[in-house]
C-alpha positions, 0 to 999 in steps of 0.5 A: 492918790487913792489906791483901790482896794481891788489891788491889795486883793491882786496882791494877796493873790499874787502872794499865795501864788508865788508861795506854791514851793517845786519840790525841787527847790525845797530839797536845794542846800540853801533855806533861803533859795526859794524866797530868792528865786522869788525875788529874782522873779520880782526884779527891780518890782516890789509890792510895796510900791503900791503901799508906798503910793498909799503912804504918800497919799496919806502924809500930805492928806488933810485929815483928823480932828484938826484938819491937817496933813503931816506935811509940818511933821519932823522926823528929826531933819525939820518940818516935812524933810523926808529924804534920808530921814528914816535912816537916822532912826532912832533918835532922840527928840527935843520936843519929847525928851524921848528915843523914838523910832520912825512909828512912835514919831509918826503917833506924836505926829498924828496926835499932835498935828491931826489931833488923832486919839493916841489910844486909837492909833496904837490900838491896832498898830500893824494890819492882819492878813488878808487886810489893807496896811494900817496907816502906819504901815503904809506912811512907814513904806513911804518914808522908808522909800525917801531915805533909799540909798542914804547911809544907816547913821543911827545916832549915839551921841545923846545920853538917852540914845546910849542907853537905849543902845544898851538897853536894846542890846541887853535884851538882844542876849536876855533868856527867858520864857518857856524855851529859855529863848533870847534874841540871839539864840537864833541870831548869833550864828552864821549859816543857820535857819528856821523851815525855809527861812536863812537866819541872819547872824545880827552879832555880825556888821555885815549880816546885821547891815543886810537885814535892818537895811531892808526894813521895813519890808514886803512879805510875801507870805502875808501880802502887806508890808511888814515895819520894824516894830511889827519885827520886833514884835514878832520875834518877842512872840516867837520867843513865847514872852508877853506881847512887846508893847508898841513903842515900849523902852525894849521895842526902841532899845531893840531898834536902836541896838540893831540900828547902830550895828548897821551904820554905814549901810545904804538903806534899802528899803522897803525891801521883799521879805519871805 
């Protein structure tokens, strides 16, 4: 299915739309009462269908120097089996010897069946503003939504899946930069927030479980859907340390920590973000 482009401008406006704040809302206790109203506004809706139809498009249409789809990618469960696949990522791959995430899986994919440059593919991973997803924003969209409703079970019984557990939690802790910052320095208490934006407590189950489960997401301040590489990303940026390199041992340690803490939940993405 091919999704027009005057969509994803019908989008954005409704983005910007809905980001127009009453001062009344502003000046409630709850940092996160403005994006929930707005949420409640949406629905059972979400923006994110549309990128998710994109996604779909893009699995089972041939492409690539090889001329061929996706379809034979595994994503851990076996060539092509999708429902309730991404919520078993990160994992470790036999092909590979390596943890990956639902992202770096679908580089291999693209690169090995589609026959696609890697250095083009993680060149601009994640779209700007203003701009259409990237591919592997939508594809991730669309896979995300075949594991919705299936239980977080990121697996720790292989070796390499333990160490990057602990190595995404080492970093999780890890202060440094020019703020002396770490992960936890704004996700390890409960009640906190940033501008308008609620701070989840990621050392807590429940809190944790609430967030990865809705990851990736919509955001709405940007009009495009957001993965969880692009998370990771962002908070590392945040935090005024050196771009996180995608695909990189921290970027899956990251994942792969949260993750865990998360198992059991039912997945819930894409999910709507501020």
């Amino acid at each position: 299915m091919k999704i027009d482009k005057s969509i994803f401008a019908a989008l954005a406006w409704v983005s910007l739309a809905v980001l127009t704040v009453p001062d009344s809302a502003v000046a409630q206790d709850d940092g996160d009462n403005v994006f929930a109203q707005y949420r409640e506004m949406f629905g059972d809706d979400n923006p994110a269908e549309l990128i998710e139809l994109q996604g779909e498009d893009l699995w089972s249409q041939v492409r690539g120097p090889k001329k061929a789809s996706l379809e034979k990618c595994d994503l851990g469960l076996g060539p092509g089996k999708l429902d309730g696949a991404y919520a078993q990522l990160p994992r470790y791959f036999a092909d590979t010897k390596h943890v990956m995430d639902l992202e770096t899986r679908l580089v291999y994919c693209m690169v090995t069946l589609q026959g696609f440059s890697e250095k083009d593919l993680v060149a601009k991973p994640f779209s700007g503003r203003g701009e259409q997803p990237s591919d592997l924003e939508a594809l991730s969209a669309f896979i995300a939504g075949r594991s919705r409703g299936a239980p977080i079970k990121v697996s720790q019984s292989h070796a390499q899946e333990r160490a990057a557990y602990e190595r995404g939690k080492e970093f999780f802790y890890y202060r440094a930069g020019p703020h002396d910052f770490s992960c936890a320095t704004c996700h390890s208490q409960s009640g906190k927030r940033i501008r308008l934006q609620a701070l989840p407590n990621l050392t807590e189950a429940a809190e944790a479980r609430k967030a990865y489960s809705t990851w990736p997401g919509y955001r709405i301040s940007e009009g495009t859907v957001r993965t969880m590489e692009w998370r990771m990303g962002d908070c590392v940026r945040q935090q005024r340390l050196p771009e996180l390199q995608f695909g990189s041992d921290i970027a899956i340690g990251l994942i792969t920590y949260l993750g865990v803490m998360a198992n059991g939940e039912p997945m819930n993405a894409p999910g709507l973000k501020r």
